[in-house]
N, CA, C and O atoms as CSV, one atom per row, in Angstrom:
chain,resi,resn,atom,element,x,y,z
A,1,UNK,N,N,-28.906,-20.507,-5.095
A,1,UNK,CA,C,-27.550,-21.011,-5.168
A,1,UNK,C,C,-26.970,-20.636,-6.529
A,1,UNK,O,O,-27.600,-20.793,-7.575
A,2,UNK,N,N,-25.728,-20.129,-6.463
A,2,UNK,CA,C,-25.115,-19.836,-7.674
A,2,UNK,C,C,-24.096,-21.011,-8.011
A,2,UNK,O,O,-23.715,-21.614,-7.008
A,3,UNK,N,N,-23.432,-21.582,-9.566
A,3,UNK,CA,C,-22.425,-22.397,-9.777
A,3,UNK,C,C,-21.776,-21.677,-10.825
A,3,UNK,O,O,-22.162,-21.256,-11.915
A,4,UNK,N,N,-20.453,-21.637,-10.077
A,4,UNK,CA,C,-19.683,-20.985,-10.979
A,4,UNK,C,C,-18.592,-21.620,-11.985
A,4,UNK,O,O,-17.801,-21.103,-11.196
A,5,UNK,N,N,-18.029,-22.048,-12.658
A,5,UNK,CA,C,-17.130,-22.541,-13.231
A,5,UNK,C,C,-16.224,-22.269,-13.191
A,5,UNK,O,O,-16.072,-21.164,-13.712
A,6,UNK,N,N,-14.845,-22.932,-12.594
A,6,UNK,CA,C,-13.746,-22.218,-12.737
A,6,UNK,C,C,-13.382,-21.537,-13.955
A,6,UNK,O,O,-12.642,-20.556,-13.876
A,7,UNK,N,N,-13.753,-21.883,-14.930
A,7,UNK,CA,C,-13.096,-21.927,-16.419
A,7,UNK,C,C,-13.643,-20.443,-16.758
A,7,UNK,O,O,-13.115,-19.771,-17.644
A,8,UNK,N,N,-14.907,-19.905,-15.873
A,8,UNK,CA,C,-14.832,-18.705,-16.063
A,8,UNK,C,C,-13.642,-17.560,-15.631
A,8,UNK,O,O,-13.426,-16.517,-16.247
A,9,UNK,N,N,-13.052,-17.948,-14.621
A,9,UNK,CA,C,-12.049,-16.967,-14.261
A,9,UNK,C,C,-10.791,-16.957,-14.785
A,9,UNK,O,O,-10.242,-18.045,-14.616
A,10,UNK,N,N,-9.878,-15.865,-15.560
A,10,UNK,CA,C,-8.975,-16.071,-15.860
A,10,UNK,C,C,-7.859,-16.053,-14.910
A,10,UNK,O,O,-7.872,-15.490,-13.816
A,11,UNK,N,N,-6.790,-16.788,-15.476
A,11,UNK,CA,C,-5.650,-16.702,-15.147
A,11,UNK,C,C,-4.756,-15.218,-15.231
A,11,UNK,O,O,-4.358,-14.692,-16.271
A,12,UNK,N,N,-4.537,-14.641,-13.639
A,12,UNK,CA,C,-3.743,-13.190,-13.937
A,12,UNK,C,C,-2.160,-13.377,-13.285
A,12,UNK,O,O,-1.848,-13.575,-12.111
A,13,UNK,N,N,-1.440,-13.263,-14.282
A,13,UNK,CA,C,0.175,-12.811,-13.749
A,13,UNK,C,C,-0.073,-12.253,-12.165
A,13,UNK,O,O,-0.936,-11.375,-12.165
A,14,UNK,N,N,0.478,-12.550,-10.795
A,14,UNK,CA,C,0.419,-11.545,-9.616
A,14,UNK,C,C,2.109,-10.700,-10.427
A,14,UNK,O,O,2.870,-10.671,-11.395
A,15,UNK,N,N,1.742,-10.079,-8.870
A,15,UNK,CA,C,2.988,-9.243,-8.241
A,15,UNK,C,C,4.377,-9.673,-7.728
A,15,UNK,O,O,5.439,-9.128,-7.428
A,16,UNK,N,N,3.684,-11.320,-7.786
A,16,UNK,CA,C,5.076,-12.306,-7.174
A,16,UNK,C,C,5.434,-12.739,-8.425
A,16,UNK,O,O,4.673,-12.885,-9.381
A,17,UNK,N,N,6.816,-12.975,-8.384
A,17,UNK,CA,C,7.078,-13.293,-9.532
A,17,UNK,C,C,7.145,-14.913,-9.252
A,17,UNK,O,O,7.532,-15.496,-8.240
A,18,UNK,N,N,6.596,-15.487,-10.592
A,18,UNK,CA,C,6.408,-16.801,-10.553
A,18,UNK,C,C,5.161,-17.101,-10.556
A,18,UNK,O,O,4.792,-17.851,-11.460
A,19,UNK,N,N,4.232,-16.660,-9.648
A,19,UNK,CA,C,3.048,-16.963,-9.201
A,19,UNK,C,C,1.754,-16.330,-9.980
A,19,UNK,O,O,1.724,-15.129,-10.248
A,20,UNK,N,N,0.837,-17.094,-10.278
A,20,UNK,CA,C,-0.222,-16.781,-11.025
A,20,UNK,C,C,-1.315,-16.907,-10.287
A,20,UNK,O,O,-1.222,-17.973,-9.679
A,21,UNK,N,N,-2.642,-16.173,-9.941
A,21,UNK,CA,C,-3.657,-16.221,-9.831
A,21,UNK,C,C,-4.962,-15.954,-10.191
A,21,UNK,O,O,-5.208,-14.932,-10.832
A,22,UNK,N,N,-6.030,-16.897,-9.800
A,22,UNK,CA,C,-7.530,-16.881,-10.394
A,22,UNK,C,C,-8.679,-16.523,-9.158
A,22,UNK,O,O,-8.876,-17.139,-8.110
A,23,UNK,N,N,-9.241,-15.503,-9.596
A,23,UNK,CA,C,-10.193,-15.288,-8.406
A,23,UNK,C,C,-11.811,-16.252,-9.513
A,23,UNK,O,O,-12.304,-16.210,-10.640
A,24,UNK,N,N,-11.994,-16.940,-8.267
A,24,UNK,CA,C,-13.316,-17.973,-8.872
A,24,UNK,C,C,-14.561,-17.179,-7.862
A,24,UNK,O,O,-15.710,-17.552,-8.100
A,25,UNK,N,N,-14.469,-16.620,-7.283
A,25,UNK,CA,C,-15.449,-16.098,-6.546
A,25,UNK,C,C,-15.014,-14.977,-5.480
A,25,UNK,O,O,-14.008,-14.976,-4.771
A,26,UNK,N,N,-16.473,-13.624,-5.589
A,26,UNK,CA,C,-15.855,-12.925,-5.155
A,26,UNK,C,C,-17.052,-11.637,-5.546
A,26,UNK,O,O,-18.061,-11.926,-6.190
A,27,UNK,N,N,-16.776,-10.176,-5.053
A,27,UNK,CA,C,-18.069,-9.245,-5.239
A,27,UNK,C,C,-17.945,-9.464,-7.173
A,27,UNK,O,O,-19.060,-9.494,-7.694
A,28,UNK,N,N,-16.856,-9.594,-8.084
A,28,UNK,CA,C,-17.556,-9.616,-9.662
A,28,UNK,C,C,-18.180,-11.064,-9.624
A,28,UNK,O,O,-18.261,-11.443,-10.792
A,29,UNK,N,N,-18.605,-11.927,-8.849
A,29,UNK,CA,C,-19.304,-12.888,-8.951
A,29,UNK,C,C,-20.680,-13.417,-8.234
A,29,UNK,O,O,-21.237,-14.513,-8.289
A,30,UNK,N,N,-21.055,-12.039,-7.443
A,30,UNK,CA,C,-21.824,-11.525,-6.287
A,30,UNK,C,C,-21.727,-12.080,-5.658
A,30,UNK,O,O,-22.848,-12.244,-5.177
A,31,UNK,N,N,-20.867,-12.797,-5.037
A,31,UNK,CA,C,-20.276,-12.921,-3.422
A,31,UNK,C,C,-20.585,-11.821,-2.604
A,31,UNK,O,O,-19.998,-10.829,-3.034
A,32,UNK,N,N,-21.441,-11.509,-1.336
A,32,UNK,CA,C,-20.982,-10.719,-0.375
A,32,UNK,C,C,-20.191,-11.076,0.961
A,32,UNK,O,O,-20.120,-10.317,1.927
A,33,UNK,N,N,-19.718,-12.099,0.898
A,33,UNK,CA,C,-18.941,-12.276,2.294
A,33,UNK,C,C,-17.988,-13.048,2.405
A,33,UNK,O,O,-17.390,-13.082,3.480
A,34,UNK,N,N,-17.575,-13.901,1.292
A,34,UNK,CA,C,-16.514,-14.989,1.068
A,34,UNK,C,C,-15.864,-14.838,-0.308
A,34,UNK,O,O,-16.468,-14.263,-1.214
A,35,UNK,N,N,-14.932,-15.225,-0.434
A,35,UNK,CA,C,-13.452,-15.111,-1.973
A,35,UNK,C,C,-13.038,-16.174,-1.539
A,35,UNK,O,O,-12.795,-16.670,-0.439
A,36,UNK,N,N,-12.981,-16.539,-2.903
A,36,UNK,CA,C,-12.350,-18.112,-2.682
A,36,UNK,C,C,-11.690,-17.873,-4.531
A,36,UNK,O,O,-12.324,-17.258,-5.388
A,37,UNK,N,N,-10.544,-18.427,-4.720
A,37,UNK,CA,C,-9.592,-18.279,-5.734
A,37,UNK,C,C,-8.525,-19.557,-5.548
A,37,UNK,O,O,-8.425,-20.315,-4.583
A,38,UNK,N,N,-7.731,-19.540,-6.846
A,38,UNK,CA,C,-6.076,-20.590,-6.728
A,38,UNK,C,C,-5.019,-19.746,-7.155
A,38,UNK,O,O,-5.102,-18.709,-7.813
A,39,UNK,N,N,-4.326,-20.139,-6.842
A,39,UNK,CA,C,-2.635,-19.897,-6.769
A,39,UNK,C,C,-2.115,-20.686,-7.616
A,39,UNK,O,O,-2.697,-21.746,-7.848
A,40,UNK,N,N,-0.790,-20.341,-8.344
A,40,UNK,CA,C,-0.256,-21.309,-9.338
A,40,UNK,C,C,1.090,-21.073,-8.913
A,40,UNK,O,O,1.280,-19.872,-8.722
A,41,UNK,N,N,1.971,-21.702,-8.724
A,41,UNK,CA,C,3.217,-21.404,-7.847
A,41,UNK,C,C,4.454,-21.904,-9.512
A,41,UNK,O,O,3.980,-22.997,-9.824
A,42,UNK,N,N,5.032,-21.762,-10.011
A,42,UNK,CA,C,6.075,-21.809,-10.790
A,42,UNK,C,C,7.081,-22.496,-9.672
A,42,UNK,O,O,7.102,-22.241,-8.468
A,43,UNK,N,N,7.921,-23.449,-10.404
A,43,UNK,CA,C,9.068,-23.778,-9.554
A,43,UNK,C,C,9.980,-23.106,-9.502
A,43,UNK,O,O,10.611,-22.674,-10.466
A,44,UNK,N,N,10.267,-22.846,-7.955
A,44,UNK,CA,C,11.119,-22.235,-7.478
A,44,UNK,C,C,10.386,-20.536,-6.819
A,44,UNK,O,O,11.013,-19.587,-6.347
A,45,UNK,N,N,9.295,-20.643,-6.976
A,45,UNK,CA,C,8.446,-19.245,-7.175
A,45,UNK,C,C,7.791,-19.288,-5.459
A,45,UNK,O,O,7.194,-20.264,-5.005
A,46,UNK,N,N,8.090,-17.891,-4.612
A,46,UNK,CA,C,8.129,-17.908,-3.315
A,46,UNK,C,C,7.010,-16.661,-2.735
A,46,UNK,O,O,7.421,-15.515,-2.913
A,47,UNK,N,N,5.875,-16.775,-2.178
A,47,UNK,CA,C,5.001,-15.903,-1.825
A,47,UNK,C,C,5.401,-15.617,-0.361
A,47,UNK,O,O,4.982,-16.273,0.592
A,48,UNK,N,N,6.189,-14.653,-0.282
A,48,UNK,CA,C,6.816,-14.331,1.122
A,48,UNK,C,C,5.772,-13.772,2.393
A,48,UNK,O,O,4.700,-13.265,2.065
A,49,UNK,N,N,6.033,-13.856,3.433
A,49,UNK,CA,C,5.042,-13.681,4.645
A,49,UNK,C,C,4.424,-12.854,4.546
A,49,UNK,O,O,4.877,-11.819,4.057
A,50,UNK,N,N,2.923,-12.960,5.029
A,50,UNK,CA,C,2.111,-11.752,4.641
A,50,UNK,C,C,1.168,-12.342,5.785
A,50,UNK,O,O,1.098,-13.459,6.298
A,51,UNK,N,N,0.358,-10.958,6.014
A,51,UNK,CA,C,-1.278,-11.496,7.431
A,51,UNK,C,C,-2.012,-10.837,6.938
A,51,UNK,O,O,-1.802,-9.827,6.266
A,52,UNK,N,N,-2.852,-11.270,7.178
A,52,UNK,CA,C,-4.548,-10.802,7.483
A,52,UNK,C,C,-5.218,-10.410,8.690
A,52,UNK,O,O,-4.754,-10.670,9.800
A,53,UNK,N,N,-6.474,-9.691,8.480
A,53,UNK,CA,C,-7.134,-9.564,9.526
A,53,UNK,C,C,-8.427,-10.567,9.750
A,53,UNK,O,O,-9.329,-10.477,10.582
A,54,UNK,N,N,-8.231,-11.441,8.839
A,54,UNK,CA,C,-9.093,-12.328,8.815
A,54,UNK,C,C,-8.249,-13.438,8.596
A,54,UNK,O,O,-7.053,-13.431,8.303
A,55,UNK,N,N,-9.238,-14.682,8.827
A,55,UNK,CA,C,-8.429,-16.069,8.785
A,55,UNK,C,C,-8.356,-16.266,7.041
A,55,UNK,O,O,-8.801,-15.551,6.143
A,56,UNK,N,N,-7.457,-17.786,6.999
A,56,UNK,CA,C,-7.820,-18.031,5.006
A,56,UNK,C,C,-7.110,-19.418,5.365
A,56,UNK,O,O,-6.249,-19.816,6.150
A,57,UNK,N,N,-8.095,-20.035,4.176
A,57,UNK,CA,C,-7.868,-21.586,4.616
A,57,UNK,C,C,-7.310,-21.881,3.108
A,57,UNK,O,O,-7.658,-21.054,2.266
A,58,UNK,N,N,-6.558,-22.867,2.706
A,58,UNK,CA,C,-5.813,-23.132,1.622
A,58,UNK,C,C,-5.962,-25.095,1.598
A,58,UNK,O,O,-5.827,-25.813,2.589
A,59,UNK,N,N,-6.276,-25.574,0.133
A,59,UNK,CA,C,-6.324,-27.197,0.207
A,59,UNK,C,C,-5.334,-27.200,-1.277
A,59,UNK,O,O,-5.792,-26.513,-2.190
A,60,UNK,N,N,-4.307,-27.772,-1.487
A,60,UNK,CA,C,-3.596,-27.983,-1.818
A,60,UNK,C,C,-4.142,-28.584,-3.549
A,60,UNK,O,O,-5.257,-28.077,-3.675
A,61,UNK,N,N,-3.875,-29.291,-4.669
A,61,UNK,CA,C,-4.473,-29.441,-5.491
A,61,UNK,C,C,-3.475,-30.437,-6.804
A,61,UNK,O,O,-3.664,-31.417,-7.524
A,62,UNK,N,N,-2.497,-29.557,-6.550
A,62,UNK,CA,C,-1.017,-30.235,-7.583
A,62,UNK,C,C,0.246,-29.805,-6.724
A,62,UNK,O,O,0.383,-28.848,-5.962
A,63,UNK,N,N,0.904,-30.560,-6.994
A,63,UNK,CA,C,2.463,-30.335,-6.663
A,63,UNK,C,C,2.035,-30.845,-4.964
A,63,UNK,O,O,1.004,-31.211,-4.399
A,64,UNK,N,N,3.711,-30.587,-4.509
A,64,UNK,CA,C,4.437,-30.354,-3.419
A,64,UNK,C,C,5.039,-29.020,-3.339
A,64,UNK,O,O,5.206,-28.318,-4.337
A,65,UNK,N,N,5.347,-28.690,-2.217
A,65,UNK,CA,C,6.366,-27.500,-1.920
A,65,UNK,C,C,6.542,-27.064,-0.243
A,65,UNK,O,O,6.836,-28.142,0.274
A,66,UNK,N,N,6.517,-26.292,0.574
A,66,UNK,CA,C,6.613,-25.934,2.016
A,66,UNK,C,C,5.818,-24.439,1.704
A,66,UNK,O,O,5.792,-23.571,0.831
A,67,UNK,N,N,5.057,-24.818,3.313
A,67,UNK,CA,C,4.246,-23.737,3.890
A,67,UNK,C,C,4.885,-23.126,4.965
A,67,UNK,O,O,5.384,-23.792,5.871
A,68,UNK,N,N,4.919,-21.269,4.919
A,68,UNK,CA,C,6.093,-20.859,5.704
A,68,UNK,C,C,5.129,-20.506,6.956
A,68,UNK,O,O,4.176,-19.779,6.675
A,69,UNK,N,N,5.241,-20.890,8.183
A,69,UNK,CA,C,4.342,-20.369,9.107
A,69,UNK,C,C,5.192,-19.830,10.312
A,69,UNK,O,O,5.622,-20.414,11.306
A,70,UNK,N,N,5.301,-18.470,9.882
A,70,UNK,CA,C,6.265,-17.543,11.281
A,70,UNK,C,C,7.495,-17.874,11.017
A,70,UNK,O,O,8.155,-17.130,10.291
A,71,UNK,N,N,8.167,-19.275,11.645
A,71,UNK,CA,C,9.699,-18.799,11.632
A,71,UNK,C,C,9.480,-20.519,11.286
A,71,UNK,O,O,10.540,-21.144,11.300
A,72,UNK,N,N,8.475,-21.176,11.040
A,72,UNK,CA,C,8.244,-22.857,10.877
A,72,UNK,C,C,8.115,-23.145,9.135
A,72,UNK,O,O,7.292,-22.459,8.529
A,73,UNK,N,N,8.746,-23.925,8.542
A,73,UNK,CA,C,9.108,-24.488,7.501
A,73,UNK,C,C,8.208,-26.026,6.958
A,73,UNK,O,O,8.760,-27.115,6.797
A,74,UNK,N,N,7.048,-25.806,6.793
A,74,UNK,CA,C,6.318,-27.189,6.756
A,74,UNK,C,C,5.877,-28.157,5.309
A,74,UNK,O,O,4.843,-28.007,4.658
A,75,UNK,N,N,6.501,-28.730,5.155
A,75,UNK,CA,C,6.326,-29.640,3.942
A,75,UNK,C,C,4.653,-29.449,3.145
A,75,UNK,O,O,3.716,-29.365,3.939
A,76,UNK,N,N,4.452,-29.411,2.243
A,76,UNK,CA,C,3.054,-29.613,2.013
A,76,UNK,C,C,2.765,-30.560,0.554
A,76,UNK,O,O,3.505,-30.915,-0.363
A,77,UNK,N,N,1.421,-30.747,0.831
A,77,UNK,CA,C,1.195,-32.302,-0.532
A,77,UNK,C,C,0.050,-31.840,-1.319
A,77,UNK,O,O,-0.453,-30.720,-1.227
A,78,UNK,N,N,-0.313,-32.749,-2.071
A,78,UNK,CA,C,-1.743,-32.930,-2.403
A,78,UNK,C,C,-2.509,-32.985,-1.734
A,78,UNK,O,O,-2.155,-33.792,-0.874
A,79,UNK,N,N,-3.467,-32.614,-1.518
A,79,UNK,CA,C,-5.034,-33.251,-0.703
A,79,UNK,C,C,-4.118,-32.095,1.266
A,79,UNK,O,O,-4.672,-32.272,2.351
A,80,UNK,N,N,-3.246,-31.443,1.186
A,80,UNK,CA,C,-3.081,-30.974,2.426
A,80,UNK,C,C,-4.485,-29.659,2.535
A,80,UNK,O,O,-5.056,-29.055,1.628
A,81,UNK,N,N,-4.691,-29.589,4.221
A,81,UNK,CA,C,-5.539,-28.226,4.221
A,81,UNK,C,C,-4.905,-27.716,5.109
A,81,UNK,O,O,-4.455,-28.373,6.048
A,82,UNK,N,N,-4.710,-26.092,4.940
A,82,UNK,CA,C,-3.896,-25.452,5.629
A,82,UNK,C,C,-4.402,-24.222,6.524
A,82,UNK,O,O,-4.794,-23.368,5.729
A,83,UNK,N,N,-4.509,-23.911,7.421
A,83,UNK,CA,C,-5.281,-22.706,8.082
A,83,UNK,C,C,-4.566,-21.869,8.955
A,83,UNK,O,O,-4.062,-22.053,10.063
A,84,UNK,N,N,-4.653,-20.736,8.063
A,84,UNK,CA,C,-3.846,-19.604,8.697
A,84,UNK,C,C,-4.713,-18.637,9.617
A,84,UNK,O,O,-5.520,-17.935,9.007
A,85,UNK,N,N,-4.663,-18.516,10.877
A,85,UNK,CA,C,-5.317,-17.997,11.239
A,85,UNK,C,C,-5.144,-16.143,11.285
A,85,UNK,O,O,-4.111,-15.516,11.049
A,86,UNK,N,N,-6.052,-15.764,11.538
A,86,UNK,CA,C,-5.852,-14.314,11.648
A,86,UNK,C,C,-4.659,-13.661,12.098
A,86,UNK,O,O,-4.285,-13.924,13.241
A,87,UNK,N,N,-4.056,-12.932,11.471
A,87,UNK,CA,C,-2.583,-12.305,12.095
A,87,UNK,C,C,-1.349,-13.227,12.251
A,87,UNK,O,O,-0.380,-12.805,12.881
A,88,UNK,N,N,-1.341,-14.193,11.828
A,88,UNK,CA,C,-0.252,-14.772,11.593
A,88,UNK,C,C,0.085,-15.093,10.418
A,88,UNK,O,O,-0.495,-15.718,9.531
A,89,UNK,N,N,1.416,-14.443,10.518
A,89,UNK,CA,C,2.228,-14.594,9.102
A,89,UNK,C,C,2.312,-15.758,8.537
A,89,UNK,O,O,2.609,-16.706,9.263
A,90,UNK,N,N,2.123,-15.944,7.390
A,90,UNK,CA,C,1.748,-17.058,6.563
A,90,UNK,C,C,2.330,-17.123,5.342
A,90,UNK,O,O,1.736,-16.221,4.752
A,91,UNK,N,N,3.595,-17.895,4.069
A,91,UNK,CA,C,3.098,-17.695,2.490
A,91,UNK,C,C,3.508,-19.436,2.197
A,91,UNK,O,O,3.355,-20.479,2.832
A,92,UNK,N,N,4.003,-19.118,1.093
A,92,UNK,CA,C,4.727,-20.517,0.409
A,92,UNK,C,C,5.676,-19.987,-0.276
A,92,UNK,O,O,5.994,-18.849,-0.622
A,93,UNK,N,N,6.410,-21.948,-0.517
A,93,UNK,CA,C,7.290,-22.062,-1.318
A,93,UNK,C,C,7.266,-22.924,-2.378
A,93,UNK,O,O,6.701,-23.916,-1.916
A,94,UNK,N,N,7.513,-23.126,-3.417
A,94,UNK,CA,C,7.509,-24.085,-4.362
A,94,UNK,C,C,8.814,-24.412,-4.864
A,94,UNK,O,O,9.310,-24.043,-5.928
A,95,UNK,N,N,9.546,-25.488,-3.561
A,95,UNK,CA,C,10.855,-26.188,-3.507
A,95,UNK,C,C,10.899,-27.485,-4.305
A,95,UNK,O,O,11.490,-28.500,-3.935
A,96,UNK,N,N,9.959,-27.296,-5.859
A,96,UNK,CA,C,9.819,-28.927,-6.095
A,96,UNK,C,C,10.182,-28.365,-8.047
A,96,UNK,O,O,10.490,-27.231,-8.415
A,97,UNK,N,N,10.038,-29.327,-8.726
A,97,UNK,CA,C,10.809,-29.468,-10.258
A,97,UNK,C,C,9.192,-29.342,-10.831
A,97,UNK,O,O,9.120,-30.117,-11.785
A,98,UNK,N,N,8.098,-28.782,-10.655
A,98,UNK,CA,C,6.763,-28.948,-11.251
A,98,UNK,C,C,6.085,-27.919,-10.245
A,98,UNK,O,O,6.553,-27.426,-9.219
A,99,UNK,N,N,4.611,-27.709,-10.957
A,99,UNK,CA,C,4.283,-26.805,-10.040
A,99,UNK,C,C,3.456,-27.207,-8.988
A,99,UNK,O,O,3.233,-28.381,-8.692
A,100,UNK,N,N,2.858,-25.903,-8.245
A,100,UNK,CA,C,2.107,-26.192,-6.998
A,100,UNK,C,C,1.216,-25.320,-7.130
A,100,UNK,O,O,1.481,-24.178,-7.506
A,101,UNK,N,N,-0.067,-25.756,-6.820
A,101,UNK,CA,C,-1.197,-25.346,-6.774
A,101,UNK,C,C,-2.233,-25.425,-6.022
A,101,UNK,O,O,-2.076,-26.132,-5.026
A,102,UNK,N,N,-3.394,-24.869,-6.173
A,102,UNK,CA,C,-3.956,-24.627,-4.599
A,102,UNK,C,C,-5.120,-23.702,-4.110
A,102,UNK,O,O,-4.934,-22.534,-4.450
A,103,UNK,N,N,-5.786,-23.825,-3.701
A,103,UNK,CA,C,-7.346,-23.330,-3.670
A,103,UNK,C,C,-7.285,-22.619,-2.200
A,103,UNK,O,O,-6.873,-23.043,-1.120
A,104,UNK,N,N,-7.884,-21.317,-2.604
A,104,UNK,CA,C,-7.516,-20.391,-1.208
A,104,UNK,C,C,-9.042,-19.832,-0.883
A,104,UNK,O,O,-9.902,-19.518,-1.707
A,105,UNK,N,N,-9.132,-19.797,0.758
A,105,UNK,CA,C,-10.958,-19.499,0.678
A,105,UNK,C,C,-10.515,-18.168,1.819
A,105,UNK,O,O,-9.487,-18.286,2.484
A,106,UNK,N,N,-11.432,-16.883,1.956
A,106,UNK,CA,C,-11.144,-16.214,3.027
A,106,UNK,C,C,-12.989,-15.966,3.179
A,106,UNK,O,O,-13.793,-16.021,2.248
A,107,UNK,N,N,-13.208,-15.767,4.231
A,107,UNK,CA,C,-14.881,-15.661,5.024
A,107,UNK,C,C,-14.810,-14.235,4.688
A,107,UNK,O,O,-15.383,-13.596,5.570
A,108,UNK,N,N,-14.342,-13.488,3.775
A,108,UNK,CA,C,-14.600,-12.460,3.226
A,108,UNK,C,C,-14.197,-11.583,2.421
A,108,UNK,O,O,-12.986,-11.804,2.448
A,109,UNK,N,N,-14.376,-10.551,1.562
A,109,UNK,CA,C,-14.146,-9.710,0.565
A,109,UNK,C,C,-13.209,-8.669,0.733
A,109,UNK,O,O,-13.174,-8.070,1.808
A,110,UNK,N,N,-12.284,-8.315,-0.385
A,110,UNK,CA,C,-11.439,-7.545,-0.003
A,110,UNK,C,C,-10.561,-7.878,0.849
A,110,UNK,O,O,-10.009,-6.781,0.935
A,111,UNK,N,N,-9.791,-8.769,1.803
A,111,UNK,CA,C,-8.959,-8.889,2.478
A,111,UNK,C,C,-7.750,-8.287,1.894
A,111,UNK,O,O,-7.370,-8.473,0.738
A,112,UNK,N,N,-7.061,-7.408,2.950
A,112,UNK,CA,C,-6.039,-7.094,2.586
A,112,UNK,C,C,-5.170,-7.782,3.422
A,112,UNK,O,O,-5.491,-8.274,4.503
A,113,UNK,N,N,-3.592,-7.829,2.696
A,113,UNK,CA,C,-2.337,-7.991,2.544
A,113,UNK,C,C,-1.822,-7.381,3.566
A,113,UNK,O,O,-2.242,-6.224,3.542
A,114,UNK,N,N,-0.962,-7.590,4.673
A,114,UNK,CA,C,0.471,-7.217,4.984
A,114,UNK,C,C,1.953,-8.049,5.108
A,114,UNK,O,O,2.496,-8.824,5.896
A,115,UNK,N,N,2.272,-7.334,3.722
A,115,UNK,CA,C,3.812,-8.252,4.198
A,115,UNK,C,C,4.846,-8.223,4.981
A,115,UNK,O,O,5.391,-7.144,5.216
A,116,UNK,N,N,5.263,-9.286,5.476
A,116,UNK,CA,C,5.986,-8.924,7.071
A,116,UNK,C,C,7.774,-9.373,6.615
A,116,UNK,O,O,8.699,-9.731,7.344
A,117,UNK,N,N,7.710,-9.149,5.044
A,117,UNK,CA,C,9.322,-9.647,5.241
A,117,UNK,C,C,10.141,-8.423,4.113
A,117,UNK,O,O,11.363,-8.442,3.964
């Protein structure tokens, strides 16, 4: 069994603007089959629809904001778990005055991205 510390992974600027992420596990942590990381959402900061070919499960951590699922608009909290299943378009929003944050797991490495908007 390995234990990793979050505090090992840094914090990286993404591609979204607003949004920051930490990969906590993953192949630089010899993971072979699961990534699991957080999201840091800035207010007002929007990760627009995107799928996978794999599922990814998300548990919520700080803040409020809405989870966009297809054409559905869903409130989200603390302590929420969220599961996107394979091929369905999925992101967030962070509609709140503080941020939102949030722990993302996928059953495997490398998952890629398609954005659908």
């Amino acid at each position: 069994m390995t234990v990793i510390a979050t505090t090992d992974g840094a914090w990286k600027d993404s591609t979204i603007e607003g949004m920051k992420v930490r990969q906590i596990m993953g192949p630089d942590q010899g993971a072979g089959a699961v990534t699991m990381g957080e999201l840091d959402f800035a207010p007002g900061a929007v990760l627009p629809l995107h799928k996978h070919l794999i599922e990814e499960a998300f548990r919520i951590y700080e803040g409020t904001g809405v989870a966009l699922v297809g054409d559905r608009e869903i409130p989200i909290a603390v302590g929420d778990a969220i599961l996107a299943p394979a091929g369905v378009p999925h992101g967030f929003r962070n509609d709140s005055g503080g941020q939102l944050k949030m722990t993302f797991f996928y059953p495997g490495i490398n998952a890629a991205s398609e954005f659908v908007e």
